[in-house]
C-alpha positions in Angstrom: -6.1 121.1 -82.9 -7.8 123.1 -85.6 -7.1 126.3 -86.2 -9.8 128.7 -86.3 -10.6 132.1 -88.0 -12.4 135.1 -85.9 -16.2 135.5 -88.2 -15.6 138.7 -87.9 -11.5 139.0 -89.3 -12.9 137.1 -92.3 -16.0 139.9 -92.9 -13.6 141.9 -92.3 -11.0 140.4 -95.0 -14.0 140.3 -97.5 -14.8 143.7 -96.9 -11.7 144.8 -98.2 -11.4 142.7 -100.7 -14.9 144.1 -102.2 -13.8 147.4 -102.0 -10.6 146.5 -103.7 -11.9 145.4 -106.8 -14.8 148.2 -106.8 -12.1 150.8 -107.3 -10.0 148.3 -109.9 -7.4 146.6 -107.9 -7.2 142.6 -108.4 -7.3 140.6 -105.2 -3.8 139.5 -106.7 -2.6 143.6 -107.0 -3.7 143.9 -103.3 -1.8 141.1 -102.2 1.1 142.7 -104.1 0.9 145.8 -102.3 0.7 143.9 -98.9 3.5 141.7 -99.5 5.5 144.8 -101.0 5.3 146.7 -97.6 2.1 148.5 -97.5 0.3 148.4 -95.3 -3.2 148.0 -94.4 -4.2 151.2 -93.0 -2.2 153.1 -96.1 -4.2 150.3 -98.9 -7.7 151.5 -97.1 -6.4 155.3 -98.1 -5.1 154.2 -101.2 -9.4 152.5 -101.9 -10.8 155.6 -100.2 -8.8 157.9 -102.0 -9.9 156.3 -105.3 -13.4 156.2 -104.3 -13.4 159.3 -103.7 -12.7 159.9 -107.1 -9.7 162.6 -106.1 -7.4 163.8 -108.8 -4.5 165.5 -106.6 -3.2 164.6 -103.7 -1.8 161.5 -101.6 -4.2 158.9 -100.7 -1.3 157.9 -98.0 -1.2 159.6 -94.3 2.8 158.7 -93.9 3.6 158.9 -97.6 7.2 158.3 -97.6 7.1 155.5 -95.7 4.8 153.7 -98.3 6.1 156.3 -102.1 7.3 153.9 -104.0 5.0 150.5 -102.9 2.5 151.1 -105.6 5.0 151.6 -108.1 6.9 148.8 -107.9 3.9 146.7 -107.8 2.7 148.3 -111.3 -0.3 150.3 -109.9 0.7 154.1 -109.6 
């Protein structure tokens, strides 16, 4: 039996991915960050937030659950 992969989780995968490296990270840093404890929803902030361009502020909603994640992985 052959596993299979939804179209749409792997649009959705690149999608990410592009908008990753738009704002600088390495598809290697954002792996980094996942396999550190981020998560998903907090490394979509994290791109908006730098899209955005925004000087102040935290890119995370929750952001003592994910403080020190960029950090360790050599990012902040």
């Amino acid at each position: 039996m052959a596993n299979t992969v939804s179209p749409s989780l792997v649009a959705a995968i690149e999608k990410l991915a592009l908008a990753g490296e738009q704002v600088g990270f390495t598809i290697e840093q954002m792996i980094d960050l996942l396999d550190a404890g981020l998560t998903v929803e907090a490394l979509l902030d994290l791109i908006a937030w730098r899209l955005e361009g925004s000087p102040s502020g935290s890119p995370f909603i929750n952001p003592d659950a994910n403080r020190s994640v960029p950090r360790r992985c050599g990012i902040a």
